[in-house]
VEXGUTOR-264864 format. One record per residue: residue number from 1; residue in one letter; x, y, z of N, C-alpha, C in turn. Coordinates in pm, 1 decimal, decimal comma, m for minus. Layout:
BEGIN
(NUM; "A"; (X; Y; Z); (X; Y; Z); (X; Y; Z));
...
END
This chain:
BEGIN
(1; "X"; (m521,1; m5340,4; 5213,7); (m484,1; m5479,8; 5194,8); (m362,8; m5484,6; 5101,3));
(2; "X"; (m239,8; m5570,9; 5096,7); (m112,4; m5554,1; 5092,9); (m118,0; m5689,9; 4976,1));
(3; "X"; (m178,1; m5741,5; 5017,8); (m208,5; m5944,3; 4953,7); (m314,3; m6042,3; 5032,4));
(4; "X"; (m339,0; m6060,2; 4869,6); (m445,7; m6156,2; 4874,1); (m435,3; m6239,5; 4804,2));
(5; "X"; (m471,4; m6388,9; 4814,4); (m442,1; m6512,8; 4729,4); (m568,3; m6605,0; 4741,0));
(6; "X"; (m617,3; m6662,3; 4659,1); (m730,3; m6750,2; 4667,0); (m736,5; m6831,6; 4492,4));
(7; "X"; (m784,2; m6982,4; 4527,3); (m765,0; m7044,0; 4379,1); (m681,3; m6989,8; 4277,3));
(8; "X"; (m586,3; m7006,3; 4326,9); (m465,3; m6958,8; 4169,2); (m507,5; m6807,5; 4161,2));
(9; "X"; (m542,2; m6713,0; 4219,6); (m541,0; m6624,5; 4195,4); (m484,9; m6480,6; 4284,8));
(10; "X"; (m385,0; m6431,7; 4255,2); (m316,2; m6326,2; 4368,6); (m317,5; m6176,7; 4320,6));
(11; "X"; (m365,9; m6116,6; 4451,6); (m383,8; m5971,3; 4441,3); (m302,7; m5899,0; 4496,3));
(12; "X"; (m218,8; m5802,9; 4453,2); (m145,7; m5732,2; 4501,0); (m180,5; m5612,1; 4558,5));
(13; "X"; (m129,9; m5548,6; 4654,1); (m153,5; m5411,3; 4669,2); (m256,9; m5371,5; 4635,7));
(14; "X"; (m385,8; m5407,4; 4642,0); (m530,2; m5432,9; 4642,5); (m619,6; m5282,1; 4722,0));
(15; "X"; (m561,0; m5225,2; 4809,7); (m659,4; m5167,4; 4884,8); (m549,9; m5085,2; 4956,0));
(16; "X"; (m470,7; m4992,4; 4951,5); (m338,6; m4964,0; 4998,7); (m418,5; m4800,4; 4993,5));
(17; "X"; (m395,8; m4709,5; 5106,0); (m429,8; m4561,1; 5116,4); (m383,8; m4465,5; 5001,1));
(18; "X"; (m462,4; m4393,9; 4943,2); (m388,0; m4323,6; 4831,4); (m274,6; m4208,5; 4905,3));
(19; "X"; (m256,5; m4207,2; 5034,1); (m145,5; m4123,2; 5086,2); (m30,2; m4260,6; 5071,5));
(20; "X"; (m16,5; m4351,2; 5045,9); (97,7; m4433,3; 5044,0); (113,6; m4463,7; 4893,1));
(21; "X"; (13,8; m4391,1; 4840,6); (4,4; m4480,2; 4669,7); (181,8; m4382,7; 4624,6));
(22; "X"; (227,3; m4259,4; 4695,7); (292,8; m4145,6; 4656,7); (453,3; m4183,4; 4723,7));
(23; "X"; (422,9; m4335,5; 4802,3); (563,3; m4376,1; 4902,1); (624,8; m4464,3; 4887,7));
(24; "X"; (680,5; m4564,6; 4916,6); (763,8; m4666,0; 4845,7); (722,7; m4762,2; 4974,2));
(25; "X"; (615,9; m4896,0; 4931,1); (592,5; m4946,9; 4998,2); (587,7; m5080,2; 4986,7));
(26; "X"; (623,2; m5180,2; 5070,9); (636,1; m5330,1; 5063,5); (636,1; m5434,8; 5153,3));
(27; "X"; (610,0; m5554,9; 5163,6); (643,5; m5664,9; 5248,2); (682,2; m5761,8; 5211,7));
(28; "X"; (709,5; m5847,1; 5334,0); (797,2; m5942,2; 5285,2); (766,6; m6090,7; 5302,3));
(29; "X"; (763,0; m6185,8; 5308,6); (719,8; m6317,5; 5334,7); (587,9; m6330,2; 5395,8));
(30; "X"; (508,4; m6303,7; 5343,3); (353,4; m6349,5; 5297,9); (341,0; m6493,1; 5274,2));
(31; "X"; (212,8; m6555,2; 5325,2); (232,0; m6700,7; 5268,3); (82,3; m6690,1; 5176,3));
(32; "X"; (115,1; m6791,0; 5083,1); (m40,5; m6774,5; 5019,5); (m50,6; m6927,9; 4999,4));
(33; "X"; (m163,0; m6967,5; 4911,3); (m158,4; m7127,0; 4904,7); (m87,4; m7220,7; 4824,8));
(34; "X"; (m67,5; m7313,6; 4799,4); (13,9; m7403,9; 4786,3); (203,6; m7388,6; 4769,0));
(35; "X"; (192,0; m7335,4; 4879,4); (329,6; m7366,1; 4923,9); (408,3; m7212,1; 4886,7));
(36; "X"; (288,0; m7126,7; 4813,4); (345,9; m7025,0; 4795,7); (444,7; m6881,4; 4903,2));
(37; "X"; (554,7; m6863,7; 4887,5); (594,3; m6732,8; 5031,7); (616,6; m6598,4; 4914,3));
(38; "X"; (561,7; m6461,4; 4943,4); (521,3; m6368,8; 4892,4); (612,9; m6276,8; 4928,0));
(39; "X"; (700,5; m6172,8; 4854,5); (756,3; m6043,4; 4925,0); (737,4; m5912,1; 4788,5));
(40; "X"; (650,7; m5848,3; 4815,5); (651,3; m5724,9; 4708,6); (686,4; m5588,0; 4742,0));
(41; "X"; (726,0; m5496,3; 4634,1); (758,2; m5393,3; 4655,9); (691,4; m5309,8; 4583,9));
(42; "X"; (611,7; m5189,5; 4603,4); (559,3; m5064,8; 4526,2); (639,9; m4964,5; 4545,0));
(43; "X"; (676,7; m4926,1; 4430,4); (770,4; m4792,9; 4415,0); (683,6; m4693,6; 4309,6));
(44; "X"; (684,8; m4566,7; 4414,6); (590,4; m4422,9; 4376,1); (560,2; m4458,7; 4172,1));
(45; "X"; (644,8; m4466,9; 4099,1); (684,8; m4438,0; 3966,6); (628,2; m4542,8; 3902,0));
(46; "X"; (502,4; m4628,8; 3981,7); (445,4; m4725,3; 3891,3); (472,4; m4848,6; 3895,8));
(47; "X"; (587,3; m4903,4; 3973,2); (657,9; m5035,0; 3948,8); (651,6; m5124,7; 4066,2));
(48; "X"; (603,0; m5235,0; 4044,7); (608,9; m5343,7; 4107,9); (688,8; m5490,4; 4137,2));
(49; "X"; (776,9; m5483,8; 4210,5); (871,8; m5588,9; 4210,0); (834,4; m5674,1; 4314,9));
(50; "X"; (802,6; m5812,8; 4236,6); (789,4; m5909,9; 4360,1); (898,9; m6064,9; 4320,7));
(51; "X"; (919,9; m6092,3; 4450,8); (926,2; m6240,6; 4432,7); (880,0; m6313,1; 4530,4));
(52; "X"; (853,4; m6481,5; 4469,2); (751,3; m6550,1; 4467,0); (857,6; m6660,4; 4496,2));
(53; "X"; (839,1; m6688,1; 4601,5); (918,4; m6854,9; 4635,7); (794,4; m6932,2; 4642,2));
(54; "X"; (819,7; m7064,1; 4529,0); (743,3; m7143,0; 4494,1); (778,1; m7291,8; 4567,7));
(55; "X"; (700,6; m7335,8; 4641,1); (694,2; m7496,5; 4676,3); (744,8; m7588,6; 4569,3));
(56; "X"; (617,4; m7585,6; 4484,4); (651,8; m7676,6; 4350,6); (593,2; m7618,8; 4226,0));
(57; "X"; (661,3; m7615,3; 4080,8); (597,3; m7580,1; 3998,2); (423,4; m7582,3; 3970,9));
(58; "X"; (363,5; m7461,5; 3930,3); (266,1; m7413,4; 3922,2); (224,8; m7314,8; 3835,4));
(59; "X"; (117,5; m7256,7; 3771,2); (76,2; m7138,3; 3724,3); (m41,7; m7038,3; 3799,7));
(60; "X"; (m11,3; m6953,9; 3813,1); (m75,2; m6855,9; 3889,0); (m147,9; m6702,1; 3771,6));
(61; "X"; (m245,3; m6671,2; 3838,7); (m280,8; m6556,3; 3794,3); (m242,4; m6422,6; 3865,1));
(62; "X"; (m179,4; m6341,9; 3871,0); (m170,3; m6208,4; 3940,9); (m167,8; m6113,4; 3919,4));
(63; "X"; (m250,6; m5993,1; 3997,7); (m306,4; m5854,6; 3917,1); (m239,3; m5747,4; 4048,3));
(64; "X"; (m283,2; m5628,8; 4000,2); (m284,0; m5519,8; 4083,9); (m359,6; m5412,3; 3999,9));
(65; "X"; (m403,6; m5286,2; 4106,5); (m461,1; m5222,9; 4043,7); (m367,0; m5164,2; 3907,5));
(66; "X"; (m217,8; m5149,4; 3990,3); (m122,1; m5108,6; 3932,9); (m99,8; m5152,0; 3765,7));
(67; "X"; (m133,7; m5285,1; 3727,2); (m32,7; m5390,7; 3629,1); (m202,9; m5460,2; 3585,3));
(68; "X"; (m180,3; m5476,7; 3446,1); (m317,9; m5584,0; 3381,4); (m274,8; m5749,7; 3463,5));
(69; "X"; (m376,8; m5780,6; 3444,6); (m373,6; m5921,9; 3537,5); (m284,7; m6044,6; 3406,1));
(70; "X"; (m171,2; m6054,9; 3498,1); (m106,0; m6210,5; 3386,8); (m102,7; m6325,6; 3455,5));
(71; "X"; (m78,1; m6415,2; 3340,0); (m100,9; m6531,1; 3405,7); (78,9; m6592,0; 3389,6));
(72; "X"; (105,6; m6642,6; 3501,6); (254,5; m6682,2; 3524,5); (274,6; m6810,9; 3555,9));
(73; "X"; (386,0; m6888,5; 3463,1); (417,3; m7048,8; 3525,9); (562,7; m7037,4; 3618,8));
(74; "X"; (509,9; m7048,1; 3764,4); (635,4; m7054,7; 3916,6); (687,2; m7194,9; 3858,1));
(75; "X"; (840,0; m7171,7; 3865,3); (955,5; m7233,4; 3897,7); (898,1; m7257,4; 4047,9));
(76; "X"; (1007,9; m7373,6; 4084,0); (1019,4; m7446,0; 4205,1); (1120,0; m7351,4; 4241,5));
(77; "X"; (1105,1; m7307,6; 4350,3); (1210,4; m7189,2; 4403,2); (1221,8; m7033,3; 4400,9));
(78; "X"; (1252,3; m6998,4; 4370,9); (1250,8; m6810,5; 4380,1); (1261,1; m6804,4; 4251,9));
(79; "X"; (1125,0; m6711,8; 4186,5); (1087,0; m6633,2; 4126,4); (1103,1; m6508,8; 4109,4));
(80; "X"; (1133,1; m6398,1; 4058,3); (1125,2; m6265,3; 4040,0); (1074,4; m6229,8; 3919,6));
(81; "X"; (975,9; m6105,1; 3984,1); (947,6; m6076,9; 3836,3); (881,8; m5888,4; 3892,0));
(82; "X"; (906,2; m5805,8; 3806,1); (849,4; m5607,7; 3741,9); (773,9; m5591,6; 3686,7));
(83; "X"; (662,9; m5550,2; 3713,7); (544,0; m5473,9; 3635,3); (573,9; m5355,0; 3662,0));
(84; "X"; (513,9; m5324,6; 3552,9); (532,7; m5132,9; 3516,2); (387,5; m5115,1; 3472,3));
(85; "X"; (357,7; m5004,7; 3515,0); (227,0; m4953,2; 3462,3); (218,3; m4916,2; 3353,0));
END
C-alpha cells in the first residue's frame, strides 16, 4: 500500500515490499479526502518527499513507517514538504 487517507489522517508508504524498501519509489496524483491530490517519493537513503495540493486550507496528520507521525497546517494550493528518518 503506497497511500492511505482517512479522518485527517494520511499514511504513507504503509505496506511497500522490503525488496523496494532498497529502490527509489513513488506516485503521483493520489486523491485523498477533502479536496486533497497526493504525489510522494521514497528514496533508498531514508527520505521522503511529498507534495500535497490542497483544496482549501486544513490540518492534517501524516506518518510513515519511515518519519514520526506530524501534524501539518495545508496551504490552499501546493504544498511540499522532506522527512528524513
Amino acid at each position: 500500500m503506497l497511500f492511505q487517507m482517512r479522518d485527517g489522517h494520511m499514511e504513507l508508504f504503509a505496506a511497500i515490499p522490503e525488496a523496494w524498501k532498497s529502490q527509489e519509489v513513488s506516485f503521483r496524483g493520489f486523491r485523498g479526502e477533502a479536496g486533497i491530490c497526493v504525489s510522494a517519493k521514497w528514496k533508498p537513503n531514508h527520505c521522503v518527499e511529498v507534495e500535497i495540493y490542497a483544496e482549501k486550507e486544513q490540518t492534517i496528520t501524516i506518518c510513515s513507517e519511515f518519519f514520526e507521525r506530524k501534524e501539518i497546517c495545508l496551504n490552499k494550493g501546493k504544498n511540499t514538504y522532506t522527512f528524513i528518518k
